[in-house]
Structure formats: structure tokens, C-alpha cells
C-alpha positions as CSV (number, residue, x, y, z in Angstrom):
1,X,9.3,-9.9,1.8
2,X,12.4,-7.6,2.4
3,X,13.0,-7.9,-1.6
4,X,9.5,-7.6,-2.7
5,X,9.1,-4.1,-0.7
6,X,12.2,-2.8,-1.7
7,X,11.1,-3.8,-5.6
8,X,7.2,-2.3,-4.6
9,X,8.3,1.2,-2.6
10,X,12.0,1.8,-4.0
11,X,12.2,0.4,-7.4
12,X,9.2,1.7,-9.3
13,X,7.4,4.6,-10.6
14,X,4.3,4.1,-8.1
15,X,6.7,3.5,-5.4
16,X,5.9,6.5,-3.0
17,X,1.7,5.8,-3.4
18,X,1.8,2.9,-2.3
19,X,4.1,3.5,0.5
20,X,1.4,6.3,1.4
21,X,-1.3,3.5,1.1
22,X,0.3,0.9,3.2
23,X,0.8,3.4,5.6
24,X,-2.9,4.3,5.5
25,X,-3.9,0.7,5.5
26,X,-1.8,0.3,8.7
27,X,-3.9,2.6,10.8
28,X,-7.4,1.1,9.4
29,X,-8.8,-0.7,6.3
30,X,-10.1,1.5,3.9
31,X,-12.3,0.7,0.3
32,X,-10.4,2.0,-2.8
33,X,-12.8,5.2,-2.6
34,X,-12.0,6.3,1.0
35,X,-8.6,5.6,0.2
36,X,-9.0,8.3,-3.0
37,X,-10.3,10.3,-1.1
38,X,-7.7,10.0,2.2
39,X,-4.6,10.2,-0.2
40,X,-5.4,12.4,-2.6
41,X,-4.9,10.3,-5.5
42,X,-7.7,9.4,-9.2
43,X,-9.2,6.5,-8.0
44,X,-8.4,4.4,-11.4
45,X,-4.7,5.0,-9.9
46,X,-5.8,3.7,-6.2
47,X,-7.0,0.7,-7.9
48,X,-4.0,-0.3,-10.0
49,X,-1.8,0.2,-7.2
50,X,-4.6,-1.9,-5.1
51,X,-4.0,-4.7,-7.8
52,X,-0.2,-4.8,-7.3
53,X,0.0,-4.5,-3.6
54,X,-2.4,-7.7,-4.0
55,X,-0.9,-9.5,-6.6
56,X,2.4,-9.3,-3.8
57,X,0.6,-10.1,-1.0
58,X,1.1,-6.9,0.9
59,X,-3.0,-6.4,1.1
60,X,-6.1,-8.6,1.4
61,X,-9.5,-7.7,1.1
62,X,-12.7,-8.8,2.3
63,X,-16.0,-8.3,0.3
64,X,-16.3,-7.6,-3.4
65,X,-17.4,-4.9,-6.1
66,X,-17.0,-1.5,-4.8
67,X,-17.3,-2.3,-1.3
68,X,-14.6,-4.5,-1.0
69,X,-12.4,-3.2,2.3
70,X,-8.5,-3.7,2.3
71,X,-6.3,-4.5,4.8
72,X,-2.4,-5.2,5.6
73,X,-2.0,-9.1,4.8
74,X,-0.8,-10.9,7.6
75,X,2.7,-10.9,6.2
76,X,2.9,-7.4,5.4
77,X,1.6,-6.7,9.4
78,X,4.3,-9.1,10.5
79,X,7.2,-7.3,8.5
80,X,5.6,-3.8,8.7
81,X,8.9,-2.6,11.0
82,X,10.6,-3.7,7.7
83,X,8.9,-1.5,5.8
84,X,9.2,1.6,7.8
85,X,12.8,1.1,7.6
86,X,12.7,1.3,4.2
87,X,10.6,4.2,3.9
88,X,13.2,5.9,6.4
89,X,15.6,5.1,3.8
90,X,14.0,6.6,1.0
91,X,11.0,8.4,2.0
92,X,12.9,11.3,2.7
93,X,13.6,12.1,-0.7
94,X,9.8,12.5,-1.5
95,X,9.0,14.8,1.8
């Protein structure tokens, strides 16, 4: 997991949104929408970043269509100290 955040937050262009939306995930599950909305962000962009933070099994969501809510996978809540340490690392550069 430690490799696969580093790649997700640290390594690519999209890096710092979805460090924003795994933080926002972490204090409750939002649709893609309410996350739009929360973050400030298109939602075509919340979407693809939904897509790869699913694809690495950093999110899970329950229901489908345009309702469908996301939360922290169960591995991502169990290394989520790792990923804060990591965002202390580099987050400061995007403050």
C-alpha cells in the first residue's frame, strides 16, 4: 500500500485531489457530486480520480448510478496514518 500511495498522491499529476478526497472520504462518505461540490473541483474530474482511487483499492462504494456513496476501503482505513505521513511530506508544497 505504502508504494501505491506514494505512486497515487506523490507521483502524478492528480496527486494533490485525491489526497484532498481521501481526506474528505476519511471524515464521511460522500457521492461524486457532494464531493464536487465539498472540494471545489468539475465533477467529470471527481469521477476520474474516483475511478483510480478504485481501480487501487483506496475507495469502495456502495449503490450504483449517481447515487453510488464512497468510502475509505478497509485497507486504505487501516494504513490511513500512512498516508498522512505522506501528505506531511509533500502536502506542504501545495499549501
Amino acid at each position: 500500500m505504502k508504494r501505491v500511495l506514494w505512486w497515487l498522491i506523490a507521483g502524478t499529476k492528480g496527486g494533490v485531489n485525491r489526497a484532498r478526497m481521501i481526506n474528505a472520504l476519511n471524515d464521511r462518505p460522500y457521492n461524486a457530486n457532494q464531493l464536487s461540490a465539498v472540494l471545489e473541483l468539475d465533477y467529470k474530474t471527481i469521477r476520474h480520480h474516483l475511478k483510480v482511487l478504485s481501480e487501487n483499492n483506496v475507495v469502495t462504494s456502495t449503490g450504483s448510478g449517481y447515487g453510488a456513496m464512497y468510502f475509505l476501503s478497509q485497507t486504505m482505513e487501516e494504513n490511513y496514518a500512512l498516508f498522512e505521513e505522506i501528505w506531511e511530506k509533500i502536502g506542504n508544497k501545495f499549501k
